[in-house]
C-alpha positions in Angstrom: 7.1 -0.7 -18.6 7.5 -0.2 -15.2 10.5 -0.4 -13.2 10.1 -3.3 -10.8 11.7 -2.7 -6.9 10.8 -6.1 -6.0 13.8 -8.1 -4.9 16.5 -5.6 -5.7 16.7 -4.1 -1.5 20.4 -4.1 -1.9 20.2 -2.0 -5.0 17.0 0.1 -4.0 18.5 3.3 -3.8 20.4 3.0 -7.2 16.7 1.8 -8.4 14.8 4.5 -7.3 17.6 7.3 -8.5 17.3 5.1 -12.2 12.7 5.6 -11.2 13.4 9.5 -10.8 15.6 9.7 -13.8 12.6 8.0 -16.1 10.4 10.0 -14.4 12.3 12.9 -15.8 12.9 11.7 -19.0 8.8 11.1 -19.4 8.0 14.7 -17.8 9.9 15.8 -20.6 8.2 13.9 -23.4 4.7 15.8 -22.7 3.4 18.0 -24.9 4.1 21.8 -23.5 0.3 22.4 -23.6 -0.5 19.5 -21.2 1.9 20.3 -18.5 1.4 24.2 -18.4 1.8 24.4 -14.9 4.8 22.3 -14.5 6.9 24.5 -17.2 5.7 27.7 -15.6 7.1 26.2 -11.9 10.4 25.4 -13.5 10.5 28.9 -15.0 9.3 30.8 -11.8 10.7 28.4 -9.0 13.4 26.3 -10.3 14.1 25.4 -6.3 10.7 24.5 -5.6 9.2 21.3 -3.8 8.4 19.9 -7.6 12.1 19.2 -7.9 12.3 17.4 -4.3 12.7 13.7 -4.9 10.3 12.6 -2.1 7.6 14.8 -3.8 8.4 12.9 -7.3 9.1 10.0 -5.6 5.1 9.9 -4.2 3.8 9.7 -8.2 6.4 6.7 -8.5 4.8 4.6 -5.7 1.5 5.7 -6.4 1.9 3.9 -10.5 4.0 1.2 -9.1 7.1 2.8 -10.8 5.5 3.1 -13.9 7.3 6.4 -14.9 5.0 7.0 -17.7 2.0 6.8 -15.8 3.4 8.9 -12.9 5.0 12.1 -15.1 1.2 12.0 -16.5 -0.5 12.3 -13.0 2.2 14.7 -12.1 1.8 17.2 -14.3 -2.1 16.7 -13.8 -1.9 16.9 -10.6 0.0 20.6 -11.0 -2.6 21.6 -13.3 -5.7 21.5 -11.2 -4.0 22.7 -8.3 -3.2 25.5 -10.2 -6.4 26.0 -11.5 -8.0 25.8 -7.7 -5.4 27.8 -5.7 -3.1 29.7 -8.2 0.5 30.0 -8.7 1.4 30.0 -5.1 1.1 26.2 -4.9 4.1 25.8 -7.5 6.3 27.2 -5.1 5.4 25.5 -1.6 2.6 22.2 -0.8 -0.9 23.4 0.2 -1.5 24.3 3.3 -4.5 24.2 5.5 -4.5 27.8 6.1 -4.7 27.9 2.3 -8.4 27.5 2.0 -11.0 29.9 2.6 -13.8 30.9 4.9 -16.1 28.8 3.1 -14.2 25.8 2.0 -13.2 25.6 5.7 -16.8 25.7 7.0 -17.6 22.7 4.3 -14.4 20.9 6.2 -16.2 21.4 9.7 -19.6 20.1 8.9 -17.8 17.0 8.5 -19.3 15.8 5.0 -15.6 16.1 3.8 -12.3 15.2 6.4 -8.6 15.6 5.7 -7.6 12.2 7.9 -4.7 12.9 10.3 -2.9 10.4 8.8 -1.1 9.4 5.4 -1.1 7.0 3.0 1.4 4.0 2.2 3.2 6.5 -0.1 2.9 9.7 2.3 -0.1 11.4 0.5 -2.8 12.5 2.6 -6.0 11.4 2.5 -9.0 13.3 2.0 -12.8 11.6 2.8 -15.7 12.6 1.3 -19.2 11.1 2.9 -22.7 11.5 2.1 
């Protein structure tokens, strides 16, 4: 059941620190073999951006605080980043410069656009067209 923010502005920080500790708690319920990449970025960068609470705290407003739903996208998330860029992503957020020659010339025929803006949550928004 998700944890509801509505109405509690007085007690949102106590709220979202009760969101991140579900969140945590949920994480930890996954099976090991569906959040590979997360267990390997706790092993090999304990310090990481993972761990940050704004970075957790995007999959919480993204499922409406529905901690459940959030660990799952989070850990899926980690996966097929891993599986496009490699380990390096588990340590520090993609970067532009991460992509290569080709991937980059795809970006500048314009059929695919990182916006220059964010989402409500702070995610950035990708466009694909055609």
């Amino acid at each position: 059941m998700p944890l509801l923010l509505a109405g509690t502005l007085k007690h949102a920080p106590r709220a979202r620190t009760a969101a991140l500790g579900e969140l945590a708690r949920h994480i930890e319920q996954i099976p090991y073999e569906q959040k590979a990449a997360y267990a390997r970025s706790q092993e090999l960068y304990p310090n990481s951006y993972i761990n940050d609470r704004d970075f957790r705290l995007r999959f919480l407003r993204c499922e409406l605080f529905d901690a459940s739903k959030a660990a799952a996208r989070m850990v899926d998330l980690l996966d097929m980043m891993v599986d496009l860029f490699g380990d390096y992503v588990l340590k520090r957020p993609l970067q532009i410069t991460d992509f290569s020659w080709e991937e980059m010339q795809c970006l500048r025929r314009g059929y695919l656009q990182l916006l220059p803006y964010r989402d409500r949550s702070g995610m950035r928004i990708f466009a694909v067209a055609g």
